[in-house]
C-alpha positions as CSV (number, residue, x, y, z in Angstrom):
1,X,0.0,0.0,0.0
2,X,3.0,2.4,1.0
3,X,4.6,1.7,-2.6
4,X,1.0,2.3,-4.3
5,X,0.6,5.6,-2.2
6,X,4.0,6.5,-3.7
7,X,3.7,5.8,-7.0
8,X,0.1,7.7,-6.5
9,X,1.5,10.9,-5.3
10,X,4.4,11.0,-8.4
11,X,1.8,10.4,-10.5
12,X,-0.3,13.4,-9.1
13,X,2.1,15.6,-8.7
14,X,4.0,15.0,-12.1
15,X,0.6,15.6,-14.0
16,X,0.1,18.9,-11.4
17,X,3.7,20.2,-12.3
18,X,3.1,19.6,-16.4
19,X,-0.5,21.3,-16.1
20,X,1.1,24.5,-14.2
21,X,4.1,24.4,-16.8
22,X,0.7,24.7,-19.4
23,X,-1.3,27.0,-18.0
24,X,1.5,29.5,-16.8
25,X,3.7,30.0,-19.7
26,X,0.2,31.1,-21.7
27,X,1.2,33.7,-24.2
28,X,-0.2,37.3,-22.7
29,X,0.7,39.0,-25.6
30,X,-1.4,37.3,-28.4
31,X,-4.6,39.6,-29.7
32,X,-7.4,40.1,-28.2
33,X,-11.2,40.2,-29.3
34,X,-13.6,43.1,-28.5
35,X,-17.3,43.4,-29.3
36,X,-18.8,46.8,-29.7
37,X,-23.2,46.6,-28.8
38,X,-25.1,49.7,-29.9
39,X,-29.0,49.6,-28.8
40,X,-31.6,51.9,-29.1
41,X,-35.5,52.3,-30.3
42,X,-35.3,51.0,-34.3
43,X,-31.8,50.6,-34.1
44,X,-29.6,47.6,-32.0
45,X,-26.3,45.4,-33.4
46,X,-22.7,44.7,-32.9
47,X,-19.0,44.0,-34.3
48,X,-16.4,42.0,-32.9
49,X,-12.8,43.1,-34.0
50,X,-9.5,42.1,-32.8
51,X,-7.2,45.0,-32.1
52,X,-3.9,43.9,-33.7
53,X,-5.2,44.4,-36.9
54,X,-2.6,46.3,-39.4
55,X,-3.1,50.1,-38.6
56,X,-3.0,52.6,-41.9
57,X,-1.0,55.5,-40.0
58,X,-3.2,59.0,-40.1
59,X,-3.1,61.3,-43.3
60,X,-2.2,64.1,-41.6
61,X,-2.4,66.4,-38.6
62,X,-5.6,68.3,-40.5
63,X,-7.3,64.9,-41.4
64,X,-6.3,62.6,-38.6
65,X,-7.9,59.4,-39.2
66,X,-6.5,55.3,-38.8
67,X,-8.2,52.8,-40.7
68,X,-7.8,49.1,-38.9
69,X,-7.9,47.0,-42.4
70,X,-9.8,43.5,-42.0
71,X,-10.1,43.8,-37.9
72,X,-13.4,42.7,-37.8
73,X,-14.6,39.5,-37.2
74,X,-18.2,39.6,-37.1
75,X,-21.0,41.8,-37.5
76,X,-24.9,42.5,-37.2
77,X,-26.8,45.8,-38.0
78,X,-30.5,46.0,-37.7
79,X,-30.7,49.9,-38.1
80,X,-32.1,52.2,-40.8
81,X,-33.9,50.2,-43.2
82,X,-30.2,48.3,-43.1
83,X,-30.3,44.4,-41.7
84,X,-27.3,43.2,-42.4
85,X,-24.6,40.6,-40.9
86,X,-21.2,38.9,-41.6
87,X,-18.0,37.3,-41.1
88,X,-14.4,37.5,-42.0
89,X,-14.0,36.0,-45.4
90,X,-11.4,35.1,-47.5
91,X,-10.7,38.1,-49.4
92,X,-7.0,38.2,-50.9
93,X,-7.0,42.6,-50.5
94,X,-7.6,42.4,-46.8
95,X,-8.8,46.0,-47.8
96,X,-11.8,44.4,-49.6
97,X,-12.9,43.3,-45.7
98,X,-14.7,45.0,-42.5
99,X,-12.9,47.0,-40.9
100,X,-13.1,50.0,-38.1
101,X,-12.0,53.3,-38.5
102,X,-11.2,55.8,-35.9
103,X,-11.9,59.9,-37.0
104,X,-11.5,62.9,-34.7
105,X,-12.8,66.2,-35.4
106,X,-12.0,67.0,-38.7
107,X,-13.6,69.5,-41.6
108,X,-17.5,69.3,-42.0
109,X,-17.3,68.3,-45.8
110,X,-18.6,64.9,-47.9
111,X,-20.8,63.8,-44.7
112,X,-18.3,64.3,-42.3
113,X,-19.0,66.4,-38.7
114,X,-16.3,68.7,-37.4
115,X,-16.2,68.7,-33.4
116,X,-16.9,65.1,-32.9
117,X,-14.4,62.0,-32.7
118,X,-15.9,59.0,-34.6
119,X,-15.7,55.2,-34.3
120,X,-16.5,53.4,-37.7
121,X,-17.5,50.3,-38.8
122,X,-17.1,50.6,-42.3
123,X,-18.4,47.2,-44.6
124,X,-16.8,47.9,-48.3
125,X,-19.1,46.7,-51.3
126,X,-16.7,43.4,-51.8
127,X,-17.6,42.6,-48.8
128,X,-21.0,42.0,-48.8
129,X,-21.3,42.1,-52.2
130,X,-23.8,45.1,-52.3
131,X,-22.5,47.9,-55.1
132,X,-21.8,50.7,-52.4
133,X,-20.1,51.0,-48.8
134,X,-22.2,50.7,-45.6
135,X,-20.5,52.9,-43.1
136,X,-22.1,53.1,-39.2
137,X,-20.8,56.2,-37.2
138,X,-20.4,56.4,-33.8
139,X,-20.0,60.0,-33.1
140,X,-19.0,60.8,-29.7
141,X,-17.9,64.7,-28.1
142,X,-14.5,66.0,-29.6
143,X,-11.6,65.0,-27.1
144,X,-13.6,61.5,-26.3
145,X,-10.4,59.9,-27.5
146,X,-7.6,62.5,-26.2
147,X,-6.6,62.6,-29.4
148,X,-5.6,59.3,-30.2
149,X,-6.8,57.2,-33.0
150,X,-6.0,53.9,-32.0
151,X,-8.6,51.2,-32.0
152,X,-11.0,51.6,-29.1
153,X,-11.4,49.2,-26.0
154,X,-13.7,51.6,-24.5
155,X,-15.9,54.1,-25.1
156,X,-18.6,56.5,-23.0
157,X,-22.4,54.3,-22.7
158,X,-24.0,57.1,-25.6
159,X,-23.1,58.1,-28.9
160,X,-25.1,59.5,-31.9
161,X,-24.9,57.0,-34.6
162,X,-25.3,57.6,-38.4
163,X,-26.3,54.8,-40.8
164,X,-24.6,55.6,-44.3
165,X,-26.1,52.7,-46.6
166,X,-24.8,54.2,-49.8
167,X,-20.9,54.7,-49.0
168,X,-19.0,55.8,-52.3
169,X,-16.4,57.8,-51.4
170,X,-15.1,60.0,-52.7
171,X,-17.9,60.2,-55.2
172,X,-20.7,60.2,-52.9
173,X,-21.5,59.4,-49.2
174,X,-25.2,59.4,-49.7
175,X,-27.3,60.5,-47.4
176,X,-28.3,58.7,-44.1
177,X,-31.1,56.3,-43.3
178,X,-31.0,56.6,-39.4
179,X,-29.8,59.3,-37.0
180,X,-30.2,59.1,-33.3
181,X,-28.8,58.5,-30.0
182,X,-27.8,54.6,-29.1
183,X,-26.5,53.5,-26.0
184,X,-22.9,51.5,-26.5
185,X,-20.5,49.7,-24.9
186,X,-17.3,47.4,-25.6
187,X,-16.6,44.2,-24.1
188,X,-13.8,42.1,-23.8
189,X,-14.5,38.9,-25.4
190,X,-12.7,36.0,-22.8
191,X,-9.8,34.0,-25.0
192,X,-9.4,30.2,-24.4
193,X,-6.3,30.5,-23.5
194,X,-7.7,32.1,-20.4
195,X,-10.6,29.7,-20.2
196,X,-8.2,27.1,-20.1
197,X,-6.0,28.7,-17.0
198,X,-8.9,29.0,-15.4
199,X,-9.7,25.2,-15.9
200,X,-6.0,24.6,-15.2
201,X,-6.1,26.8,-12.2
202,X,-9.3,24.1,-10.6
203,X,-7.2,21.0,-11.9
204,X,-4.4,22.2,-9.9
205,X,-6.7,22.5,-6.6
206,X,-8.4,19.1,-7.2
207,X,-4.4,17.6,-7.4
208,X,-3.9,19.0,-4.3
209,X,-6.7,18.1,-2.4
210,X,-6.2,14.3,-3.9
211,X,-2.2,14.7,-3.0
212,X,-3.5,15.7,1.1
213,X,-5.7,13.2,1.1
214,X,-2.7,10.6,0.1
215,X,-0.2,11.6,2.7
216,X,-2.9,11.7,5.3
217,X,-3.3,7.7,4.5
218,X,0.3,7.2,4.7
219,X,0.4,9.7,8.6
């Protein structure tokens, strides 16, 4: 029985020491997943988007804009007249998918609002195969994003949102469907990698508990 007891607890803690060596050297630095919600009376959807996508650096300090080429992942509009939804594809010009693009306050020309800093999602025709743009503007108080166009991981609970079905430009924005104020949020979507530390994290308690009970049989 001594011998079994043993052989029990290398067992345990081998398979305790290999699940640690797992779960802790997860890599923290991989991308991450956001979803952005927008709800409000005849208008509600979302986009997930991972922000390491490729970054087009801004045009300039009087048109300072970044364009995240192919960062989303998924999306749903019900807004407008507009009911749309999709997925990453397999475009070759990762320009040709969804992306998000991050304004601040800029001239009021070609349907664009001075004094506001925007958060896009922008759906080009290849993408869903319609003959113009779709672009949905979050328009938040100029200074929202301290003057900083990197992709957002937060954002204040109301914006007034624009739904741009017609999207051509520089030929033509169109004009909007929808106008009004939506409540928003972004989220953190979990990884699996942290799922799976947390799973690693009760393993490592059930090996334990097992490994006590062991030496308390042997005492």
């Amino acid at each position: 029985m001594a011998l079994l007891n043993k052989l029990s607890l290398s067992a345990i803690s081998s398979a305790a020491a290999l699940l640690a060596s797992v779960t802790l050297n997860i890599n923290t630095a991989e991308a991450a997943l956001f979803k952005f919600t927008f709800e409000a009376e005849g208008a509600n959807g979302y986009f997930i988007y991972d922000d390491s996508a490729k970054k087009l650096e801004p045009l300039g300090e009087n048109f300072p804009l970044a364009e995240y080429d192919g960062s989303v992942e998924q999306y749903s509009i019900n807004a407008g007249g507009v009911v749309t939804e999709g997925t990453k594809g397999s475009q070759q010009d990762i320009h040709d998918e969804a992306r998000n693009i991050v304004y601040l306050s800029r001239a009021g020309n070609l349907g664009y609002d001075g004094g506001v800093d925007d958060f896009i999602l922008y759906v080009p025709p290849a993408a869903s195969g319609r003959q113009y743009g779709l672009s949905i503007r979050f328009s938040y108080p100029e200074g929202t994003f301290s003057d900083s166009v990197a992709i957002r991981t937060s954002v204040p609970d109301t914006a007034r949102l624009r739904v741009y079905p017609y999207w051509d430009f520089p030929n033509t924005t169109g004009d909007y469907t929808f106008q009004g104020t939506v409540k928003t949020k972004i989220e953190q979507i979990p990884e699996p990698a942290s799922v799976s530390a947390l799973l690693g994290v009760s393993a490592w308690f059930i090996f334990r508990r097992q490994r006590r009970q062991l030496l308390s049989v042997q005492d």
